[in-house]
C-alpha distance (Angstrom), angle and dihedral (degrees) to the residues before:
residue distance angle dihedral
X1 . . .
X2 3.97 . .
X3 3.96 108.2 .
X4 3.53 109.4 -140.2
X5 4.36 119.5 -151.2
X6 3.49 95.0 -94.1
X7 4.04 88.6 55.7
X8 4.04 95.4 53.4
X9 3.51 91.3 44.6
X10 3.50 93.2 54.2
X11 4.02 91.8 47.2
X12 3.69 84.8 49.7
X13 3.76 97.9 55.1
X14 3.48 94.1 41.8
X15 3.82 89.4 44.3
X16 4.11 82.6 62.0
X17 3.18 97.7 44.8
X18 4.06 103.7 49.1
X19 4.40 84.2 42.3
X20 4.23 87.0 51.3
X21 4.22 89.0 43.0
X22 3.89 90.7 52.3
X23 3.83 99.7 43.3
X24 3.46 86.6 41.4
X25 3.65 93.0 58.9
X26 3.72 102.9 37.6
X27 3.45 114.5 95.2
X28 4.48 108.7 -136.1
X29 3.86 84.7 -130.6
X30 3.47 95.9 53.9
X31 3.95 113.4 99.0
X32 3.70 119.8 -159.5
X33 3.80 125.0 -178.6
X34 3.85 134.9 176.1
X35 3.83 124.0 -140.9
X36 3.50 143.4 120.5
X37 3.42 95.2 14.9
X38 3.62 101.5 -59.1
X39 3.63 135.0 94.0
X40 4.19 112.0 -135.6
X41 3.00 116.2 -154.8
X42 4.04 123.5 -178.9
X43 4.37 86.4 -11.8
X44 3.99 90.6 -47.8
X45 3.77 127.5 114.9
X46 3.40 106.5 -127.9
X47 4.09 114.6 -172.3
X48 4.34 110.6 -165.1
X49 3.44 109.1 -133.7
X50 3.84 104.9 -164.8
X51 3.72 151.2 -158.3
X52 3.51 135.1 176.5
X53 4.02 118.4 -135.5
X54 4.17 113.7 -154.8
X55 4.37 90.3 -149.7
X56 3.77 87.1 -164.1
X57 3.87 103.3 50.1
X58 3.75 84.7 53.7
X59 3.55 124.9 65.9
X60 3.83 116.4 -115.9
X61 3.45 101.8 -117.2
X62 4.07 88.6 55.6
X63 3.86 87.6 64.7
X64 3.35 92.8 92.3
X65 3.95 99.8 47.6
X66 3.70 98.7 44.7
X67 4.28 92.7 52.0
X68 3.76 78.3 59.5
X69 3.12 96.8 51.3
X70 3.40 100.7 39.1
X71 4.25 84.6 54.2
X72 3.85 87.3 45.8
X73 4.13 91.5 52.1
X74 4.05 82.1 52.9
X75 3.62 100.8 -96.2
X76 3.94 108.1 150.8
X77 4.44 89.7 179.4
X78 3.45 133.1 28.0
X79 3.95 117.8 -165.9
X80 3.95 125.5 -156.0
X81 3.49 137.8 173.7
X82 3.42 139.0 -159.4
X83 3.46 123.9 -86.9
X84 4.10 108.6 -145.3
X85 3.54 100.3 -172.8
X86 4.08 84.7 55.7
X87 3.44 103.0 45.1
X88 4.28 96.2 38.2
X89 3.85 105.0 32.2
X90 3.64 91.5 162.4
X91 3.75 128.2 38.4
X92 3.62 115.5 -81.8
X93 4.55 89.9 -4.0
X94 3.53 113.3 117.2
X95 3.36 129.2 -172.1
X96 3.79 127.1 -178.5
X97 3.91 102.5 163.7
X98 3.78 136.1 102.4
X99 3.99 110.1 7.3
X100 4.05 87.7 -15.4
X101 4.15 81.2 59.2
């Protein structure tokens, strides 16, 4: 797939924006290291149990109820990722409101 200028510049921006979000929220004292299958974070072994949530095979206002559940089933992250064909179903329109939000 050829990526037009209006796709890199998107992946740019968002680029920023996810690399401001997580030094943002990362504290300098904090420590995290990987090995042996475990995350430690601060001197505790931290293991990432994980699910992946499809946003637009489930309507918006289920959001909500299947994070819970997912965090109920034992789930401690969820990953996601962004659906181009959803969010820009014509070249160069897109739309990131109601269940595309």
């Amino acid at each position: 797939m050829k990526m037009n200028k209006n796709h890199k510049t998107v992946l740019v921006i968002l680029n920023i924006i996810v690399s401001f979000l997580i030094s943002s929220c990362s504290s300098p004292k904090e420590q995290v290291r990987i090995g042996n299958g475990t995350f430690t974070i601060e001197g505790k072994d931290i293991q990432l149990i994980c699910g992946e949530m499809h946003y637009p095979r489930i309507p918006h206002e289920y959001w909500r109820d299947r994070l819970k559940r997912a965090r109920a089933m034992g789930l401690n992250t969820v990953s996601a990722y962004v659906f181009w064909n959803f969010h820009e179903r014509q070249p160069g329109e897109f739309d990131f409101s109601g269940q595309a939000d």
